[in-house]
C-alpha positions in Angstrom: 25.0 37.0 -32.2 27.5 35.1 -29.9 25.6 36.3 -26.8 22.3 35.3 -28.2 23.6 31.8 -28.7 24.8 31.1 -25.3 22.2 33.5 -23.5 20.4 31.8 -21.2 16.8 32.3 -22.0 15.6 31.5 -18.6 11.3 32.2 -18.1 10.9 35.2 -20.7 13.2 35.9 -23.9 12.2 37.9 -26.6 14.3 37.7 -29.5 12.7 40.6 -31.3 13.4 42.7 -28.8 16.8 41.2 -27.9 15.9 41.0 -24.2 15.7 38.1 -21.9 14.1 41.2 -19.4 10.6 40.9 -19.3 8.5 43.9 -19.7 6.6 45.5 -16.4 2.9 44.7 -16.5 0.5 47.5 -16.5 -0.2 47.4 -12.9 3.4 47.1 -12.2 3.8 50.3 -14.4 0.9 51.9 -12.6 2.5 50.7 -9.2 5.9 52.7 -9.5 4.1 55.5 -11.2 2.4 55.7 -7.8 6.1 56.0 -5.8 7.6 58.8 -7.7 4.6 61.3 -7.1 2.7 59.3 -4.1 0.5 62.6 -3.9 -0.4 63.4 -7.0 -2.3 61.6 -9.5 -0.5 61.2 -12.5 -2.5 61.0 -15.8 -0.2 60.0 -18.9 -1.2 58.7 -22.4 -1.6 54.7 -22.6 1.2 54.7 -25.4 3.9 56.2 -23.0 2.7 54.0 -20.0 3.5 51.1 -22.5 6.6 52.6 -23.6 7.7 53.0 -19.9 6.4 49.0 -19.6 10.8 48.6 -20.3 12.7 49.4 -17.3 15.8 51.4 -18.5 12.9 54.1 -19.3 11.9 54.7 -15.9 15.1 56.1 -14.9 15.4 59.3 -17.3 10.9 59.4 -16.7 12.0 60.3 -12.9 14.6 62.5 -14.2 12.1 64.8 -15.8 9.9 64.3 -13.3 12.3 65.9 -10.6 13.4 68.8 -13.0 9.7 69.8 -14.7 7.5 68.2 -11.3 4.1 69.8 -13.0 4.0 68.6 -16.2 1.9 65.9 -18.1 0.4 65.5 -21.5 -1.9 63.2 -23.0 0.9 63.0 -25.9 3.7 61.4 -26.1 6.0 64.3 -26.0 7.2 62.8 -22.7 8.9 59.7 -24.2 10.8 62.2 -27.0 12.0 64.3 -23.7 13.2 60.4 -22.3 15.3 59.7 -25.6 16.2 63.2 -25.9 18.0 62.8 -22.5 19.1 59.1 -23.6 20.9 60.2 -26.5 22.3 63.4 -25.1 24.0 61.2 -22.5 24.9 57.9 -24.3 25.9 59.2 -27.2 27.0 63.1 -26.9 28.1 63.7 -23.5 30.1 60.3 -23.4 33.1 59.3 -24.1 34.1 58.9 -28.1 31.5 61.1 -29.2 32.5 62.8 -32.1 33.3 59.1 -33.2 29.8 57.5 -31.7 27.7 60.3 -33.7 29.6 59.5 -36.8 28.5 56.2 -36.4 25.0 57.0 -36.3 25.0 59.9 -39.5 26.7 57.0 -41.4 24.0 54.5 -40.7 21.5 57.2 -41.7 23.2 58.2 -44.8 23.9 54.4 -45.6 19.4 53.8 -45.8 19.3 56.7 -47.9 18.2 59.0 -45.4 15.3 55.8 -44.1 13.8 55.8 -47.5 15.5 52.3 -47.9 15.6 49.7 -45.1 16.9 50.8 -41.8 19.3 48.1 -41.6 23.1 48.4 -43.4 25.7 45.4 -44.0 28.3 45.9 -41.4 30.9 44.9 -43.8 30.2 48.8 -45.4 30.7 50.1 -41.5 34.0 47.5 -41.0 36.4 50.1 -42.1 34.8 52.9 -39.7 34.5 50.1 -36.8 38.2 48.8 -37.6 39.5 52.8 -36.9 36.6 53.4 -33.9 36.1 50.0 -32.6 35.9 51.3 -28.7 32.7 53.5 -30.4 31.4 51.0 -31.8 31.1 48.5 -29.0 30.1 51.8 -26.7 27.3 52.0 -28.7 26.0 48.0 -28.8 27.0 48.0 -25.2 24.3 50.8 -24.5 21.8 49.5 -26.4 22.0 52.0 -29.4 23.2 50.1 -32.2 22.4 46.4 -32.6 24.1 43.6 -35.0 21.7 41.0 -36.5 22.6 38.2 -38.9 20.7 36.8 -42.0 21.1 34.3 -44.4 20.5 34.3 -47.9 21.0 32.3 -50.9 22.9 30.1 -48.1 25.3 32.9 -46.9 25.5 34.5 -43.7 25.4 38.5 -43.6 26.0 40.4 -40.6 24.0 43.3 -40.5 23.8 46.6 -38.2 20.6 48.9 -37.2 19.3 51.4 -34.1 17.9 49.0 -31.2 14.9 51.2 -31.2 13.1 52.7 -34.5 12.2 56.2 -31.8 16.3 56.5 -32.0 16.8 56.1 -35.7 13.9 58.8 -36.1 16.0 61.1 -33.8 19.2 60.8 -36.0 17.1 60.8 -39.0 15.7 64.4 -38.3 18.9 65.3 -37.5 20.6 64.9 -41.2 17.4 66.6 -42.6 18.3 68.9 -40.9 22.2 69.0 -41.7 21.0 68.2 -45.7 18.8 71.7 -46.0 21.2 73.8 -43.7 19.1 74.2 -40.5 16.8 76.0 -42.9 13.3 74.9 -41.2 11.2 76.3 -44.5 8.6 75.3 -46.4 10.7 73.3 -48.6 12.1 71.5 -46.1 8.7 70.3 -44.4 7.0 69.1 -48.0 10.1 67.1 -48.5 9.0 65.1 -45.1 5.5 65.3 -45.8 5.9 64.3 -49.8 9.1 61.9 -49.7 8.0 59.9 -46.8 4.7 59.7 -47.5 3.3 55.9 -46.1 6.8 55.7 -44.7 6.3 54.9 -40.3 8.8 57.8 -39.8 7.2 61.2 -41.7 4.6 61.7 -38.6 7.4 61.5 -36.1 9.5 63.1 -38.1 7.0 66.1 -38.2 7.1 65.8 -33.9 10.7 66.3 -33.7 10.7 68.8 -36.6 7.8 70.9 -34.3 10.0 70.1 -30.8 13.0 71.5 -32.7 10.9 74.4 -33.6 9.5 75.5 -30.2 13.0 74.7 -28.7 14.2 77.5 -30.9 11.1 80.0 -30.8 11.0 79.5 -34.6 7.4 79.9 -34.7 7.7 80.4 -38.3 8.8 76.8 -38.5 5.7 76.1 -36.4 3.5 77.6 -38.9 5.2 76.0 -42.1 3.9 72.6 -40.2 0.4 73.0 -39.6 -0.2 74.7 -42.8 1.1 71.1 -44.5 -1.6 68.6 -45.9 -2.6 66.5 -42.5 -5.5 64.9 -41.6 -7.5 66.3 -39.1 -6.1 63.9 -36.4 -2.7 64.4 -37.4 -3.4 68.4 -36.9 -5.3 68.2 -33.8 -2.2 65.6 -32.4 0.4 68.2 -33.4 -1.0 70.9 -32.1 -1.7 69.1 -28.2 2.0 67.9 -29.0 
């Protein structure tokens, strides 16, 4: 909030996104799509191309590039490789990271496992940030956690949430996970499908759930998914995913 106030907004500032960093354009996109493989003709779904629009995604894009050279997909199980990489670095291969990924399971626990809103009142973190405060500002300074501030009824609340919603689906699955015991059954895919019904997270829950699955040659798991109640689309997606 102090940043924001003296940040100088200069041509482009988006306050939604909390960037004064324009977005590439498409054909700027396009252009440095062109530089990584200059002799091959990359073919990616429009969704990622736009999701790689924000410069810090480039880097890890190139990263997978270099290790897995051949592979594309009309899907966008390229940008859940990116974060996977973003996340395994920022948060558990850095310093503080037992504290950093208690940070993010409280935050999760705090919405009621995203079935309330994804934003918590710091002052129920200020205890936790008061004991881990070099966490804690790790974790804004790296653009995984975010502080906002509201008012209301004339008061000014301080409030704390994932930068991006793709991150606070990745924690998300992750207590699931913890909550059934790494049990990847029936029960525990009907719970996504039935308790987050019309909620923006159960489809990508369901992509992470099916990445976990393959990751771990549970193909039992795999199963389990595509025999849940899914629209055609959302089948056919899965099963290109």
């Amino acid at each position: 909030t102090f940043i924001t106030k003296k940040w100088f907004k200069g041509s482009y500032y988006n306050l939604n996104d909390n960037s004064n960093i324009p977005a590439l354009t498409t054909f700027e996109t396009e252009e440095i799509l062109k530089k990584i493989s200059p002799f091959e003709k990359i073919t990616i779904s429009e969704k990622l191309k736009d999701q790689l629009k924000f410069p810090f995604h480039i880097y890890w894009y190139y990263q997978l590039k270099e290790k897995y050279p051949d592979f594309n997909s009309f899907t966008n199980i390229v940008f859940y490789e990116i974060l996977d990489h973003f996340i395994q670095e920022k948060v558990y291969h850095s310093n503080y990271a037992t504290e950093k990924n208690l940070y993010c399971k409280k935050l999760i626990q705090l919405t009621n496992f995203g079935l309330k809103d994804n934003i918590v009142l710091k002052s129920d973190l200020i205890r936790d940030i008061s004991t881990f405060k070099n966490a804690y500002m790790e974790l804004l300074a790296d653009g995984i956690l975010m502080e906002i501030k509201q008012y209301e009824n004339g008061l000014s609340l301080e409030y704390v949430k994932f930068v991006q919603p793709h991150v606070f689906e990745y924690f998300l699955f992750l207590e699931l996970l913890d909550a059934f015991d790494y049990q990847l059954n029936k029960n525990f895919f009907e719970h996504i499908n039935v308790e987050y019904f019309n909620n923006p997270s159960r489809f990508q829950l369901l992509q992470w759930a099916l990445r976990f699955s393959l990751r771990n040659d549970n193909f039992e798991a795999v199963g389990h998914i595509l025999g849940l109640n899914l629209t055609n689309y959302e089948k056919n997606y899965l099963i290109y995913f």
